[in-house]
C-alpha angles and dihedrals in degrees: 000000000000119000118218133189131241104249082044090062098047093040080057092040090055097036104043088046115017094245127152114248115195111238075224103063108131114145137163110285103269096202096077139070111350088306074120106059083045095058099104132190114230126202120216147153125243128208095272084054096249121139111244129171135222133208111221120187123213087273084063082237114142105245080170153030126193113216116245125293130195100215116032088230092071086040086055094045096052081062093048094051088053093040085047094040115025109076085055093049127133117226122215124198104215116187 
């Protein structure tokens, strides 16, 4: 299996789906142990009214933030397409 690290997967994470990715963003390293299976989605509404979600890690720290969807089953969809896609990703260095 291919080990990536950590500013890899969040550099995937912006670029693949225009997400926000705190600069911020350390957080325990989910590869090892079950940090993983603790990571949680969470749904919420921003000021404008449009669904968003946020990826929390076992520390309940935010590692990313959706943009902004009308309907929250788009919102619910966007999770299932990283849930789906994510552990099979490539991952390109680009300079």
């Amino acid at each position: 299996m291919l080990e990536i690290s950590r500013r890899s997967a969040l550099r995937f994470l912006a670029r693949t789906f225009g997400i926000f990715v705190p600069a911020v963003a350390m957080f325990p390293d989910i590869a090892s142990g079950n940090q993983a299976s603790r990571l949680k989605f969470e749904i919420s509404k921003n000021a404008k009214g449009e669904f968003y979600w946020r990826l929390k890690a076992a520390n309940g720290e935010p590692i990313a933030t959706s943009e902004g969807y009308k309907a929250k089953a788009s919102c619910r969809n966007s999770i299932d397409l990283i849930k789906r896609g994510a552990a099979s990703a490539t991952v390109r260095e680009l300079p």
